[in-house]
Phi, psi and omega in degrees: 000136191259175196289112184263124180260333168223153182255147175262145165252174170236090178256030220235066185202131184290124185240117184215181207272144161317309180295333129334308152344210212332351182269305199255015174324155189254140190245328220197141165200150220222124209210145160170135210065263191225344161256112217252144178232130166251182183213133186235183194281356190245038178069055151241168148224117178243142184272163191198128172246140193250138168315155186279128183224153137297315161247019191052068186224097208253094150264185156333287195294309196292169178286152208287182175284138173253164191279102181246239196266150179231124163271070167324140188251338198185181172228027163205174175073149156284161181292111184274331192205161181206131169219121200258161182242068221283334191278330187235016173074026161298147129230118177280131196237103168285129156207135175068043186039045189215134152257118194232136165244108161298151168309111175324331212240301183255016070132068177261157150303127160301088181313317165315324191242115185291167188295110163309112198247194195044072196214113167267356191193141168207144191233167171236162175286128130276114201230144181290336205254356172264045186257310174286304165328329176051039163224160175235158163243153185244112162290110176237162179235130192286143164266030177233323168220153175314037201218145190247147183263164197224104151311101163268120193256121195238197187277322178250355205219168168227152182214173167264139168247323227171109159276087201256132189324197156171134169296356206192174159277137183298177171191011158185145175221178145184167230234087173235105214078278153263325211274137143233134163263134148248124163272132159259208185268336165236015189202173171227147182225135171254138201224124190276096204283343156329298206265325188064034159266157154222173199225162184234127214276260181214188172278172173235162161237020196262154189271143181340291173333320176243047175262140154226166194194116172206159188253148177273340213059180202042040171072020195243155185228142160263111154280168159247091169311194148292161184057026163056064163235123170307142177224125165237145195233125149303165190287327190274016186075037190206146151297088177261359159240164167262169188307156137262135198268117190233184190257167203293333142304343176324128157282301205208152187205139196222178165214134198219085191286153012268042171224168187247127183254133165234118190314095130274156185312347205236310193237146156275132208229126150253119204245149179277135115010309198267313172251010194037024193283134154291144181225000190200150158218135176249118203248152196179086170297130166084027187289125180248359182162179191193142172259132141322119156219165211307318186237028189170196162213151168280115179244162173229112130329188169280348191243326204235160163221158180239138219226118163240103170293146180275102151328129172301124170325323196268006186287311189319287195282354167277321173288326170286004188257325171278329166292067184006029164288069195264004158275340169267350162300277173314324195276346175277340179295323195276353187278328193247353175004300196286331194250030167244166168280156188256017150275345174296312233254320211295307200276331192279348198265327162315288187296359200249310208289350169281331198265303201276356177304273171301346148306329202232340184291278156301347161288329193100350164284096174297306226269328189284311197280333179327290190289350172260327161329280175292356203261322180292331170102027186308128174302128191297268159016320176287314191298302182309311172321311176306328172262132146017260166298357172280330220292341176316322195287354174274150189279163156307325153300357176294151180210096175301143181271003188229107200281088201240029218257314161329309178281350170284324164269026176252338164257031165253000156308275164340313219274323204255351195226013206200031203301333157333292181283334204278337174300307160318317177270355190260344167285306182288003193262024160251318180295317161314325148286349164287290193306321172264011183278171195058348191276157150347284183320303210285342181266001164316310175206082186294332161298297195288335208263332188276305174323247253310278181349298185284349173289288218305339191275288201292337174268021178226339183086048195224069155005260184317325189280344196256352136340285190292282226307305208264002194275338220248204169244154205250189169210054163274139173250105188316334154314311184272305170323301237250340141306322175286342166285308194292337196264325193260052193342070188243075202274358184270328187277338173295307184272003140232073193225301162306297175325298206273015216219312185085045149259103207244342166296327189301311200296299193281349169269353177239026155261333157280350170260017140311284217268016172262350165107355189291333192216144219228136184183082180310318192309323170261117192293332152223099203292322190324288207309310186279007190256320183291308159324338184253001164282342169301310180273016178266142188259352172290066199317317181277013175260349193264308180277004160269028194199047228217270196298349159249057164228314192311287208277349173280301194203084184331301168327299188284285239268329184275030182273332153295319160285304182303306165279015169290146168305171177284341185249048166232011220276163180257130165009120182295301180301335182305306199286354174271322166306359144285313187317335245264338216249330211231051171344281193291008181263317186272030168252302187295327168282351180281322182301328186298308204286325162295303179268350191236312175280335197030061148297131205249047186281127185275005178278303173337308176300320183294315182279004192249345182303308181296318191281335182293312182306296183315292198277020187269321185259323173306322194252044128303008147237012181258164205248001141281024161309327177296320200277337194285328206282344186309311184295319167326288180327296153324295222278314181248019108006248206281307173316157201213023206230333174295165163258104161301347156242341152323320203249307193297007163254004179246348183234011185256009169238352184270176188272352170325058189284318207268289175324350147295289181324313188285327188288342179289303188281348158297359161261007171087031156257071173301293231274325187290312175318300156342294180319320179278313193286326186258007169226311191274327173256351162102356205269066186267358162295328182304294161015271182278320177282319165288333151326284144346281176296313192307309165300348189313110170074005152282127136008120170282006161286317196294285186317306188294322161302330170258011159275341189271330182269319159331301185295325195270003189279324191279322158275008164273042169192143194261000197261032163246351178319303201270007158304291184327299209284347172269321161300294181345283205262029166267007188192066149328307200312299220288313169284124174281157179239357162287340167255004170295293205313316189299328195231010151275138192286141186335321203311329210299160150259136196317319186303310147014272184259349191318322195268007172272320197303304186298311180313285164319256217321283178330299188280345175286269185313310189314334195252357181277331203268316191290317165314291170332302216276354173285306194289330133359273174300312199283348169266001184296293216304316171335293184290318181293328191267348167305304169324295166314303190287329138327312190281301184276004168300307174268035193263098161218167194263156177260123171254142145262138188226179191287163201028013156319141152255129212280175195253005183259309188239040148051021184280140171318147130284072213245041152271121197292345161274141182210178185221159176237124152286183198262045184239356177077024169258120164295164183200171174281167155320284201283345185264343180324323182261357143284015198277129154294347188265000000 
């Protein structure tokens, strides 16, 4: 027998003469309690009362639906909508684009509330508050503008509160709480009737006929998107289900949770919720549509109706569990969660999901028992109890609860003939012990799962994983771990196995006998590298200083990195580390480069002492090929710095070949001219020179700079083998040398042709900036006049009329030229009279 979500009834059928047919067609329908209202094409409305069942179950055998009152409304258009107001005993009926509210029961005109006309579409509110309030609100759409009305429906009167715009006509809506979807002919839109905004969802390509818009309730709408997808949307514009995929005919769509019924002409196709799955079909020929109701829905033809009731959920999952479907079984159980009792829910959710775990567990479907696994809330411990090679990680006191001990010898079967399949189980008790660690579940017993963990990394071989397991903090119980590391020479993961335990001497000491050669562990490629790094960031200060000096004598470079890379609010006494430093020169240059450039310290013993040490390891590496970069840092340092005793360091170079670090310490001292003097005969350097000349004006006066190029020049003509330097500082630098006071201080011997390209070049920048003044000053009377120009025109923007027999006003003559002039009282004149004009 296949699985039934719903029993279908007939509770229905119209009996009229063939020619009548197409007149009394059922168009529209309306249901509440027991009372069910049609709307037919021929302006009726009939009450239909449904017999009383105890379990809500209309079968054959009970008595048929009776027949209560009928109304004509007119003798042409159909009954377009039926809506009932269960608070006044209402049924509100569109026909003829009007809304008239009738009696529920004698199905009379409410005399009070006059008809609402123009009206192509209308919804009612379900609101919890209108028992207090004793009003419901109603959504209605106009068929004359583009706007949906917002109702308060009271006991005599109904009124407009609020009118929201709309780009297009609706052409289909519903209403839940505040929120209305509204569809138009290409899109759906949500309009907040509180606030009276709206948001625009996405587009459609579907023809009126097959647009819907239905409330899910809890604030959610069933569209028909695009690409024929069920779309469900919150009142806040966002998707919190995926689509559902339906067929391309849909008429009509309810929700009876957890399932979505859809209308065809021919069939009702019923889908879950929970998987977006068919799960039923129902054939139901000439089917024209269906109301959502408390337990099922009603659908109708033109002639019949049909009654599809919901089987009670535990009926439901007790029947998908004996055809054996227990994955759609769990998954609807977990889908009606809320609509269960919760001990009912709780043991039925437990048995299904132990019995389909381990079903899939032994198929080899990992990923389904895993996720059923975690879902049962299954004791790890039961999982673990299955291997073998585990069982050490369990206390003694475990005592499994699940009689799985037959199956449980099939994978120490597995373990010795199968190592293959048997690889396979050993991966999932790791993805499963991963997904449940930290968790609830996993903290049951937090000790077996990290044991467990930590065998299982090592019987795979899984390096990264058992890194991370043991660097981070763990519950590995160290009696047991720490021999299994040690039989599997895995000494690097043994010391953060320690680290993480917090024995950080344990830790970093059995990892220097890794990198000392005592203990052999390939996994990790640089044991050095990590010790130091973790000395940087170790707060035990005194494990940093028992390990200092053998990071230091292993790599000067790398090991003061233990200092140097510490966080910033962490850092150690600078005189403590240098008086270690006193043994490890290039550890102390580099902790000195820290302290200057990165702590930016303005101590002047630092400076001094990081100057020296550059200056020391500069004459050490003067045949090395980092002599440049180092003496590059010298330079700079003493450059930039503003913090060294410049004769301190200038008593450590001044007997050394440094001429240009002498030059710059002279000249930080106001001796420019002696610095030259040092750059152009002892060291020989005249581009060396010239750049100090440069660096030196950095943030000076261009008087300045022409003053030490100009004692540069006289330094070059105070020698005659410097001639052709001089004649080349001219002419890199015309700007700079005025040339009326040059000419003064060149020796007679020059000949003009000499100096000539300088003479011009000077001359040339000479007119070129006379010429560049002008032509600034220039633009700028231009730029005046264009903005004088602007501002007249717009001082005078006014219109003038000349009509016929105007007279100009100086020789009272016609105007009767198209040119004219205004003087600046707004009297017109000819052209030609402006210069006899007095005004």
């Amino acid at each position: 027998m296949a699985f039934r979500a719903f029993t279908q009834t007939h509770i229905y059928e119209k009996q009229s003469a063939p020619k009548e047919k197409d007149k009394s067609s059922i168009q529209c329908l309306e249901c509440y309690d027991r009372n069910v209202y049609i709307g037919t094409k021929d302006a009726t409305v009939q009450h239909f009362i449904l017999p009383s069942s105890t379990n809500g179950d209309l079968s054959s055998g009970q008595s048929k639906i009776r027949e209560g009152r009928l109304r004509k409304l007119g003798s042409s258009n159909h009954v377009a909508q039926l809506r009932i107001v269960p608070l006044f005993n209402y049924l509100l009926v569109l026909w003829d684009r009007s809304v008239t509210a009738l009696n529920m029961f004698s199905l009379e005109p409410v005399p009070t509330l006059k008809k609402i006309q123009h009206v192509s579409l209308f919804e009612v509110c379900d609101s919890l508050l209108a028992a207090q309030t004793a009003c419901v609100e109603m959504v209605t759409s106009s068929s004359r503008r583009k706007v949906i009305r917002i109702h308060v429906v009271g006991v005599d009167r109904w009124d407009v509160v609020k009118e929201v715009p709309l780009l297009q006509d609706p052409v289909a809506l519903a209403v839940d709480g505040a929120s209305v979807c509204v569809a138009t002919s290409d899109r759906y839109l949500l309009c907040d009737i509180r606030t009276g905004s709206s948001e625009e969802l996405f587009p459609h390509n579907h023809s009126r006929q097959r647009v819907i818009v239905t409330s899910v309730g809890r604030g959610e709408f069933l569209l028909n998107g695009p690409e024929s997808l069920g779309m469900f949307v919150m009142k806040t514009g966002i998707c919190q289900r995926p689509p559902l995929q339906w067929p391309q005919e849909v008429l009509a769509a309810g929700v009876c949770f957890p399932y979505i019924l859809t209308l065809e002409p021919q069939v009702l196709s019923v889908y879950s919720m929970v998987d977006q799955q068919i799960k039923q079909t129902v054939s139901l020929s000439g089917a024209k549509g269906l109301l959502s109701t408390s337990d099922g829905v009603l659908v109708f033809t033109e002639r019949d109706i049909f009654s599809l009731r919901l089987v009670p959920l535990d009926q439901q999952i007790q029947a998908l569990v004996r055809h054996e479907r227990v994955e759609e079984a769990l998954l609807l159980l977990d889908g009606v969660q809320g609509h269960l009792p919760l001990d009912s829910y709780k043991e039925l959710q437990k048995a299904i999901t132990c019995l389909a775990g381990f079903v899939h567990f032994y198929r080899e479907g990992f990923s389904e028992a895993k996720e059923l696994f975690i879902i049962g809330e299954l004791d790890p411990r039961e999982i673990i109890h299955l291997y073998p090679d585990m069982q050490p990680c369990l206390s003694e006191d475990f005592k499994s609860q699940l009689d799985q001990v037959n199956k449980g010898k099939d994978l120490q079967v597995l373990c010795q003939e199968d190592r293959n399949t048997f690889h396979h189980y050993l991966a999932f008790l790791g993805d499963f012990l991963r997904a449940v660690r930290g968790t609830e579940q996993g903290l049951k017993c937090p000790q077996e799962v990290d044991c467990a963990l930590l065998r299982l990394y090592l019987e795979l071989g899984d390096t990264e994983n058992l890194q991370q397991l043991v660097a981070f903090p763990n519950e590995c119980r160290m009696d047991h771990c720490v021999p299994v590391l040690e039989k599997h020479n895995r000494f690097f993961a043994l010391g953060s196995l320690y680290q993480s335990h917090g024995n950080q001497i344990d830790a970093i000491e059995t990892w220097v006998k890794i990198a000392d050669g005592f203990h052999k562990d390939p996994s990790c490629s640089d044991v050095y590298g990590h010790i130091v790094w973790t000395l940087s960031q170790l707060q035990d200060r005194d494990a940093v200083w028992t390990f200092a000096d053998w990071t230091l004598q292993r790599n000067q470079e790398i090991g003061v990195q233990i200092f140097n890379k510490r966080p910033q609010d962490d850092q150690f006494e600078a005189q403590n580390v240098l008086s270690l430093l006193e043994k490890y020169p290039l550890a102390l240059l580099l902790y000195l480069e820290f302290l200057i450039h990165d702590l930016n310290s303005k101590e002047e013993r630092h400076h001094n002492r990081l100057a020296l040490a550059y200056v020391t390891q500069t004459l050490r590496e003067e045949e090395k090929a980092d002599f440049r970069k180092t003496r590059g840092k010298l330079q700079q340092l003493l450059w930039e710095s503003k913090c060294y005793d410049v004769s301190t360091v200038y008593e450590r170079v001044k007997s050394a070949t440094l001429h240009i670090e002498k030059a710059i310490l002279l000249g930080r001292t106001g001796e420019h001219s002696q610095a030259l003097q040092v750059l152009v005969h002892q060291e020989g350097d005249l581009q060396a020179a010239e750049a100090y000349c440069c660096r030196a004006a950095q943030g000076r006066d261009s008087q300045f700079r022409q003053t030490l190029l100009l004692t540069l020049l006289q330094i070059y003509l105070s020698s005659e083998a410097l001639t052709s330097a001089a004649v080349d500082l001219l002419n890199n630098n015309p700007r700079v040398f005025v040339a009326e006071k040059i000419i003064q201080l060149l020796p007679d011997s020059w000949s003009i042709q000499l100096v000539s390209q300088f003479l011009v070049r000077s001359l040339r920048e000479s007119f070129h900036q006379r010429q560049m003044v002008r032509l600034q000053k220039a633009l700028g009377q231009v730029e005046c006049m264009r903005h004088k120009a602007i501002w007249q025109m717009q001082a005078s923007n006014t219109k003038f009329r000349l009509g016929k027999g105007q007279k100009c006003k100086v020789c009272q003559r016609d105007l009767a030229e198209p040119q004219f002039a205004c003087n600046l009282h707004g009297e017109l004149m000819h052209t030609s009279c402006t210069g006899f004009s007095s005004s």
